[in-house]
FIRO-63519 format. One line per 2 residues: for each residue x, y, z of C-alpha. Coordinates in steps of 0.25 Angstrom, whole numbers, plus 5000, padded with zeros to 4 digits. Each point is the difference from the previous one (the first is absolute). Layout:
N
X,Y,Z ~ ...;
END
This chain:
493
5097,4726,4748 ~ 4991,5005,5010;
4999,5015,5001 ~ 5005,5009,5011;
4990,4997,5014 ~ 4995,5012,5008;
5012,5000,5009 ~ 5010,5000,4989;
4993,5012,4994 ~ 4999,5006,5012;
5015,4998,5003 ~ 5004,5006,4987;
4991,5014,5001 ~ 5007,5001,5014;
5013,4998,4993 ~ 4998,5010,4991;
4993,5010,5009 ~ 5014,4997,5009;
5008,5002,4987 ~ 4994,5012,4998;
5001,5006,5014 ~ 5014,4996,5000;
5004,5007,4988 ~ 4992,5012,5004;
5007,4999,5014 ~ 5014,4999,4991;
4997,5011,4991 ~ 4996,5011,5012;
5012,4997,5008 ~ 5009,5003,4988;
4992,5013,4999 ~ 4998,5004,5014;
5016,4996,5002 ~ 5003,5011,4989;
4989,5009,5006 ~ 5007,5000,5013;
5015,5001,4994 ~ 4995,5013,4992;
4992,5005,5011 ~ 5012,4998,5011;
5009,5008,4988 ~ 4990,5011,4998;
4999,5003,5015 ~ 5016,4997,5003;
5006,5006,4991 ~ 4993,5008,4990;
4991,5008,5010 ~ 5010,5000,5010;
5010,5005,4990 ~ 4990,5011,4995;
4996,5005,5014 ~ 5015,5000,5005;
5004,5007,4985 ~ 4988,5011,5004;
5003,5004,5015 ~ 5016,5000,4993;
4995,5010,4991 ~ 4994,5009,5010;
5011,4998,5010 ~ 5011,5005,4990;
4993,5011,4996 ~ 4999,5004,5014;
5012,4999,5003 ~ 5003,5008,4990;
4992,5014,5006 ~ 5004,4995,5015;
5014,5000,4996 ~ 4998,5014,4994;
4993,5003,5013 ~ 5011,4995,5010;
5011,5007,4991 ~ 4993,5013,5000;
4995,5000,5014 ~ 5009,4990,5007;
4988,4997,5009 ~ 5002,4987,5008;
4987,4995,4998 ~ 5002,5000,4984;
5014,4993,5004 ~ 4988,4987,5007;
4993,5000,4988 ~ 5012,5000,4990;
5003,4987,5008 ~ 4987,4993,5000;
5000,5002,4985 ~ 5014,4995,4999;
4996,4987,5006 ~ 4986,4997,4993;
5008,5003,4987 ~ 5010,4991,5005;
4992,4988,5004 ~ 4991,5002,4986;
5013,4999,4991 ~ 5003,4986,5010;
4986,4994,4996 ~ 5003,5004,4987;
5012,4994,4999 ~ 4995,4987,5005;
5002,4988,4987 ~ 4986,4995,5003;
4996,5014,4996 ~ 5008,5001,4986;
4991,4998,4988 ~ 5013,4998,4990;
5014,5003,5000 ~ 4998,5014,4994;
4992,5006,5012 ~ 5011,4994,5009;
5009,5008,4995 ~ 4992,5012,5000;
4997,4996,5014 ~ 5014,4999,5004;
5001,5012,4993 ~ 4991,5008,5006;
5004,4996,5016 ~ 5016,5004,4995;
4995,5014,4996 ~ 4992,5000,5013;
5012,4998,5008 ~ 5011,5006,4993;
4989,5012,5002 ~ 4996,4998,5016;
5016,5000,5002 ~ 5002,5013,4993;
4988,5006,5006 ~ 5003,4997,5014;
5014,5006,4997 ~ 4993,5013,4994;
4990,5001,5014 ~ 5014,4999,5008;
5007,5011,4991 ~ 4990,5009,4995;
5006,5012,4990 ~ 4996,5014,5006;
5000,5006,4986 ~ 4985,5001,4993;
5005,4996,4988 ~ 5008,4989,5003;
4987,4993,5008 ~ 4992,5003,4988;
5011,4990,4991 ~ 4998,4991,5011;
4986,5000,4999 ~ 4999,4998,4986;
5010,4989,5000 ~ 4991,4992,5010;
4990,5003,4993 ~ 5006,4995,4988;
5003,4988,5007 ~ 4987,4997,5008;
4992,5001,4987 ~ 5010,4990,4993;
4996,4989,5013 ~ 4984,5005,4998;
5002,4996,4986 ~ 5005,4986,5003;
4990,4999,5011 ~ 4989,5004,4988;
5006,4990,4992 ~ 4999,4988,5010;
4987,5004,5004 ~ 4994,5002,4984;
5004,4985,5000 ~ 4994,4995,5012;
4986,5007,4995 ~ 5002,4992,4986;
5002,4988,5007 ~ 4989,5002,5008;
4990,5002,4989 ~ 5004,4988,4992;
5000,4991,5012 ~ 4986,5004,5004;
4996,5000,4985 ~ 5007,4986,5000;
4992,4997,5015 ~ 4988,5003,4993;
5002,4990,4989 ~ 5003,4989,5009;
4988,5002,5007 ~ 4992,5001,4987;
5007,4987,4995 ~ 4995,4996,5014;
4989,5002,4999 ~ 4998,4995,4987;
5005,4986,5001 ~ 4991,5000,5013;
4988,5000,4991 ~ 5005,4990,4990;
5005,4992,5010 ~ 4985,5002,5006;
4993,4998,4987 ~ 5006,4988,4996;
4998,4993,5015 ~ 4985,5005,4998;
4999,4994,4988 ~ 5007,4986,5005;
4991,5002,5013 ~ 4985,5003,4991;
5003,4990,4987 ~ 5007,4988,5007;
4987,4999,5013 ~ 4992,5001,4987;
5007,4988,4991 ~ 4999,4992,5015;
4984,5002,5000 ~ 4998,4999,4986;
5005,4985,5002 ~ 4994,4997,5015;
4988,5003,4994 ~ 5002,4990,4987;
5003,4989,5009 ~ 4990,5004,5009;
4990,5000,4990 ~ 5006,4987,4997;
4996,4994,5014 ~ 4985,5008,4999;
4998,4992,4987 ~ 5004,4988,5008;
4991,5002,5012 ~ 4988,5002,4990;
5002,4987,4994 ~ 5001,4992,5013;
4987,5009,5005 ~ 4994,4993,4986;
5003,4988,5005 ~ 5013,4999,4990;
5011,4994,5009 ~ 5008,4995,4986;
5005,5015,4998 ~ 5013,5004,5003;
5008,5012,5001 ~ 5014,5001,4991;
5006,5011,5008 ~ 5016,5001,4998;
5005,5006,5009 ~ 5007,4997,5013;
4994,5009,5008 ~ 4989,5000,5011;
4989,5002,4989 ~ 5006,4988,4993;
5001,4992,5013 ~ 4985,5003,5003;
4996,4995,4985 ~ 5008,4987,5005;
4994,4999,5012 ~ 4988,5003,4993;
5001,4989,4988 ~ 5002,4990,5011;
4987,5005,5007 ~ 4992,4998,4987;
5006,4985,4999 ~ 4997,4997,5014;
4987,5007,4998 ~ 4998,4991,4987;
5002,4986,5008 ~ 4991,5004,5012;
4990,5003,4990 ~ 5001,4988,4992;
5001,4992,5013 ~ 4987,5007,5005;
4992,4997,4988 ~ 5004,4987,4999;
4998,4997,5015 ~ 4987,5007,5000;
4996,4994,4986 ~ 5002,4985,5006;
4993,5004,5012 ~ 4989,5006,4995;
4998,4988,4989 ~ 5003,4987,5006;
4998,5003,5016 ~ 4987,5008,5001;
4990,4991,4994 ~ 5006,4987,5005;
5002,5005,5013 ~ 4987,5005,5002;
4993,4987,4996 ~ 5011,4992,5009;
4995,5010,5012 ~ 4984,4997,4996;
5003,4986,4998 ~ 5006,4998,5014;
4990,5007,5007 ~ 4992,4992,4994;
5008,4988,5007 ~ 5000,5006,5012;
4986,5002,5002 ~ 4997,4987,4997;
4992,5001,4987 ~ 5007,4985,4995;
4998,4994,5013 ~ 5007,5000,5016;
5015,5000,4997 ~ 5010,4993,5010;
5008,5009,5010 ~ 5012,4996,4990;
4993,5004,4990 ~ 4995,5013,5005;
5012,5003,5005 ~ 5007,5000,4986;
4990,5008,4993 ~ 4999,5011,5011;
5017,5001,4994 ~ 4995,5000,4988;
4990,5012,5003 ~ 5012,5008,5006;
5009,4998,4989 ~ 4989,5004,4991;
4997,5012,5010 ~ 5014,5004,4998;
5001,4999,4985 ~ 4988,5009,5000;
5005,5011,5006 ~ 5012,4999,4992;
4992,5003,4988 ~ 4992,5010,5008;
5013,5007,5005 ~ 5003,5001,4984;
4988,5003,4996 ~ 5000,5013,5011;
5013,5006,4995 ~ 4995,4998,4986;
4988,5009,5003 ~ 5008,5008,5010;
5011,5004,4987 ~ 4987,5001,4991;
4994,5011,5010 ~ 4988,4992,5001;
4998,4996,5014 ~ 4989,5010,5006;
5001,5004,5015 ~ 4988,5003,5009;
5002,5010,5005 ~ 4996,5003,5015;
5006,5008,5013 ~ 5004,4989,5010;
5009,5000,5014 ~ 5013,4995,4998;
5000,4995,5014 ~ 4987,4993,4997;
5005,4993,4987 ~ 5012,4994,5008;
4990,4995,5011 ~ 4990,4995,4988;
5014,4991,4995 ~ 5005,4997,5011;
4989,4993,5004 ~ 4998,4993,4987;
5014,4997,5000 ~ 5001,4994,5013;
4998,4984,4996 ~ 5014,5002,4993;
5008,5006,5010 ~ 4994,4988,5010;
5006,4990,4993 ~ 5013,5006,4993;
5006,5002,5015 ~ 5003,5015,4995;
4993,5010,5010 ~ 4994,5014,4994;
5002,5014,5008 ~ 4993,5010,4997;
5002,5016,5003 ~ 4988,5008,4997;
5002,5016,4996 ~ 4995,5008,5013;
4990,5007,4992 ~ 4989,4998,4990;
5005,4996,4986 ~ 4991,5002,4989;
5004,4998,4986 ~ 4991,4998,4987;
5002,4985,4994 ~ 4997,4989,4995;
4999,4991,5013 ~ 5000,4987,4995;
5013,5003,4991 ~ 5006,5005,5012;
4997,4988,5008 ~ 5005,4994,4986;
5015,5007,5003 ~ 5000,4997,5015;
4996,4985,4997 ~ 5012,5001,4991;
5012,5006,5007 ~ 4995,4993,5015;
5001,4985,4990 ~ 5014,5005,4996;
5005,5005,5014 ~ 4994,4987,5007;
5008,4991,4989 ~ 5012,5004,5001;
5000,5004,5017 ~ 5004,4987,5009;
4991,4993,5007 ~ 4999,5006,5014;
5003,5015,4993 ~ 4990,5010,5001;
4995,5009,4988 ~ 4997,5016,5003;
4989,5006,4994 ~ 5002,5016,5003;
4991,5011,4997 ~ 5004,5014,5000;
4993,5015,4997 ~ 5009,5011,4995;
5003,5010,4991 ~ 4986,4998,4993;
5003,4986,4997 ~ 4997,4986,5006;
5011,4990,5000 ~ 4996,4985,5004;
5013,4992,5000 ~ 5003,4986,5001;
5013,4994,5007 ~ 5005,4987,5000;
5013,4994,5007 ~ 5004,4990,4988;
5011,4999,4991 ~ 4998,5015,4995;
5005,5003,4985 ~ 5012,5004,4994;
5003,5014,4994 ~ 5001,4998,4987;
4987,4994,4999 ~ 4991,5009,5007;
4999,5009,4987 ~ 4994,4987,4994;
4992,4995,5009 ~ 4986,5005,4996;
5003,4996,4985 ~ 4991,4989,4993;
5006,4986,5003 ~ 5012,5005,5009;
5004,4992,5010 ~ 5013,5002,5008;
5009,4989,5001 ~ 4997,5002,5015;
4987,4996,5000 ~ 4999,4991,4990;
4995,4985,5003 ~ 4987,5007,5010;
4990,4997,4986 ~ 4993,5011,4993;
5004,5005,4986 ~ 5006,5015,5004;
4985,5010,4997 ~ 4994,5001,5016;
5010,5011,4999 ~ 4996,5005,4988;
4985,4999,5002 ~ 5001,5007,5013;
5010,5013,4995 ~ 4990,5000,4988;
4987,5001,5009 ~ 5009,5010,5011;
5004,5009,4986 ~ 4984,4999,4995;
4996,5007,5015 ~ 5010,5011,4997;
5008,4993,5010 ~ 5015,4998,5000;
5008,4984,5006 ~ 5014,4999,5003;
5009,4990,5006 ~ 5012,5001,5011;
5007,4987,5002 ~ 5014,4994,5007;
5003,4988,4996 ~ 5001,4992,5013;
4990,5008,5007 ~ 4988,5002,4993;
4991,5008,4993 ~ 4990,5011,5002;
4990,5002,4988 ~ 4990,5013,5000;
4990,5007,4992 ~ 4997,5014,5001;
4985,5006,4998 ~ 4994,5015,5001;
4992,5003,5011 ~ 4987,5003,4993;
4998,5012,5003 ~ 5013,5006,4996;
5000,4997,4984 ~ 4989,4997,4991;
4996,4985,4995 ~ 5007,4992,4991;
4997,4997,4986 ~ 4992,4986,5005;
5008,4992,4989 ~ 5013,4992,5003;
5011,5006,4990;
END
């Protein structure tokens, strides 16, 4: 069973971290709901009901001394102020009264109570204003008796309004704990998603990092020269994709290798040396050293010679990207014109372009070109990339040469108008022995490429490739100018 890939982890700490949010969100919308309710309470009723009990206080007892007032003086103005009394007292016993303001039955009643005293005492009183007594002492009786009943309503109204206080407290004390318990959950809530959010990225790099150190361990043993190691990662995530990917690499790796020193074994072995004695021994032919050959006969060994000629270079071709890959090719080293180096192969080149029926074009940059190399490997890489271009251009075609100055860098490009090479094989096409199946069938075994990238790389150079199939291709190489960057190292790495 293979363990949980990247994603899959990645999707489970997102879960829990969702989870987490979610209960959270839950848990302080249960609170803040309760919250509101007790706060919409406190401020609707209990300190509603507590200022409405206070200004009823004050305005019975007022009432109380204006009555005296009116009674005694019969002043007009105390009669307006009896009535605006009368109808704040009457409008506080209404929101009393009200069921949304009733904490139980008991102060219902109390309530109902309190507003049947207060009318059964507004009736009488407005009867005692219209008939007042002119005896002394029959005003003081009525005095006393309102005042009697006045201070039986106050108590009622200190009654309702002692409850609304207690209420109030121990809703805000019970405000206050929500808001603790609040405040409380939020931390363990926080907490805990910290510690989902520090250990789980921590458990996730602790196990990129094995796997990763998994693929390091693999690199070091192909940089070895090891391509039999593999990497048993089991997982199916992108780490155990690239250790896939990578394993596959190594086996390919493996057969190139094996193919390469089996080809260049065999070459090195049983072509050199007979090759070399077949190329002495024709010459010798040639020049007449066992007597006059027939035109026949010279015809057939002048074959011979090219063959020989061609096999030779094969091996010198090998030879080159063996000392290339080794670092042991030297380069001298010299400032030369790249317009001049062009001149110097084109005119060497010429002989070749007369007899292919392929014509070469060639744009020089506008301005001196100085770059420090290796002339004759240059020439080496021109000689290489202008065969290719002519070999696979139609005759009657014409191959551009184009040099160009900018940016610090001189770029030298060679275009052809052949059969150009496909995408998925120009990531290739400067490996050992790749040949596209495009171009297959021209000769050669697959390393002017790779000779010339070598020698472009050794001059601190850099060779790319842009091709459409149909159309064409356009290689170039890209070189310092010599006096913006320092020399190379003069070996070929």
């Amino acid at each position: 069973m293979k363990k949980p890939g990247l994603l899959q982890k990645l999707i489970l700490t997102y879960v829990v971290f969702v989870v987490v949010l979610l209960g959270l969100a839950a848990l302080l919308f249960v609170v803040s709901s309760r919250v509101s309710t007790l706060s919409t309470k406190i401020y609707l009723v209990d300190y509603q009901k507590k200022e409405v009990t206070d200004k009823l206080i004050a305005n019975l007892i007022s009432m109380e001394e204006t009555g005296k007032q009116y009674m005694l003086l019969q002043n007009e103005s105390y009669r307006s102020i009896l009535l605006k009394h009368e109808s704040d007292i009457s409008a506080a016993w209404e929101i009393l009264d009200n069921r949304r303001m009733y904490y139980d039955d008991t102060e219902r009643h109390v309530v109902e109570n309190g507003k049947g005293l207060w009318l059964a005492f507004i009736s009488r009183f407005h009867s005692q204003i219209d008939h007042l007594p002119q005896k002394p002492s029959e005003i003081e009786k009525m005095f006393s008796r309102n005042s009697d009943e006045i201070d039986g309503i106050v108590g009622i109204a200190r009654y309702v309004n002692a409850s609304a206080i207690d209420r109030l407290r121990s809703n805000i004390a019970h405000l206050k704990d929500l808001g603790d318990q609040m405040m409380s959950w939020t931390w363990w809530v926080l907490g805990v998603a910290l510690g989902i959010g520090l250990i789980v990225p921590v458990l996730i790099y602790r196990s990129i990092i094995r796997d990763l150190a998994h693929i390091r361990d693999g690199i070091r043993h192909i940089a070895e020269g090891d391509f039999s190691y593999r990497i048993s990662l089991d997982t199916g995530d992108e780490l155990g994709l690239l250790a896939d990917s990578f394993d596959n690499m190594a086996l390919r790796l493996k057969e190139l290798d094996e193919m390469k020193t089996e080809f260049i074994s065999v070459v090195s072995h049983e072509l050199k040396t007979p090759l070399t004695s077949m190329k002495e021994a024709a010459n010798l032919l040639l020049e007449g050293f066992t007597g006059a050959l027939a035109e026949k006969q010279r015809r057939l060994v002048e074959i011979m010679d090219q063959g020989i000629k061609r096999l030779l270079h094969t091996v010198s071709e090998l030879l080159d990207v063996s000392r290339i890959e080794s670092g042991m090719v030297p380069l001298q080293l010299a400032v030369h014109d790249m317009n001049a180096i062009v001149t110097a192969f084109i005119s060497e080149f010429k002989p070749l372009t007369d007899t292919s029926g392929v014509d070469i074009r060639v744009t020089y940059a506008g301005t001196e070109s100085p770059v420090l190399v290796d002339k004759n490997k240059i020439l080496q890489v021109l000689t290489n990339l202008t065969h290719n271009a002519i070999k696979y251009s139609p005759e009657g075609s014409n191959v551009e040469i184009r040099i160009r100055n900018s940016d610090g860098n001189i770029t030298t490009e060679i275009e052809d108008h052949g059969k150009g090479i496909p995408e998925e094989d120009l990531h290739r096409i400067f490996e050992k022995f790749y040949q596209s199946k495009y171009t297959r069938g021209h000769g050669g075994i697959g390393l002017g490429l790779a000779i010339s990238s070598g020698i472009i790389d050794a001059h601190g150079g850099r060779m790319y490739v842009q091709s459409s199939v149909g159309k064409g291709s356009v290689f170039s190489f890209s070189l310092s100018v010599v006096n913006d960057h320092p020399p190379p190292s003069g070996m070929c790495d």
